[in-house]
C-alpha positions, 0 to 999 in steps of 0.5 A: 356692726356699727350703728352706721351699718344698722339695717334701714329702710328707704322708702317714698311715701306719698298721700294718695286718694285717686291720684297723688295728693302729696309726696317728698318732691312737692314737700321738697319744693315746699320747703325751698320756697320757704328757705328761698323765696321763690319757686323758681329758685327752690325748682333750680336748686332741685334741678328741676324746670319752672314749668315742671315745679309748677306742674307739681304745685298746682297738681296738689292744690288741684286734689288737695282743694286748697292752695300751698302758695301764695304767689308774688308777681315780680316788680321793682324787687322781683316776685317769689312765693311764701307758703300759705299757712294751709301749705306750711302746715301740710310741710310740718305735717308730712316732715313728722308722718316722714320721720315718724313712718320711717323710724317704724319702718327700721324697726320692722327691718330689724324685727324681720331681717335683723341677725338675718342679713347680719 
């Protein structure tokens, strides 16, 4: 077997209270306004409407209390969007509980199922 074929899991995790607070569509969205400038721009690259990504947005500042971006309206160069510092931190935050739970989670895969689904 190689380390290609090493047994993995695949999972979406998401903060949740009542309802979703945070998760791998709203981080995604997050990390294309950082890259891109512009929500509108990162949504496309998702393949995903305006209105959509903005329902996502502000659906997570509504339940996280504080607000992810900071909104440019367009002008002579156009408007776009920059993350608050709130919003890039909450970024690098999930990106590491991402990395670091799926990680833990191979490791059970393979503590569970390893030689099993050999």
């Amino acid at each position: 077997m190689t380390v290609a074929d090493k047994l993995r899991v695949r999972a979406s995790l998401r903060l949740v209270r009542t309802d979703k607070l945070f998760g791998p569509g709203a981080a995604q969205l997050l990390q294309g306004v950082d890259e891109l400038g512009s929500l509108r721009r990162s949504a496309a690259r998702m393949q995903m409407s305006y209105n959509k990504a903005w329902s996502v947005i502000h659906g997570c500042e509504e339940q996280l209390g504080f607000a992810l971006l900071e909104r440019r309206i367009g002008g002579a160069g156009g408007g776009g969007a920059v993350l608050t510092e709130k919003g890039r931190a909450l970024l690098t935050r999930y990106r590491a509980f991402d990395k670091e739970a799926h990680a833990m989670l191979d490791q059970l895969a393979q503590k569970h199922f390893g030689g099993f689904l050999d």
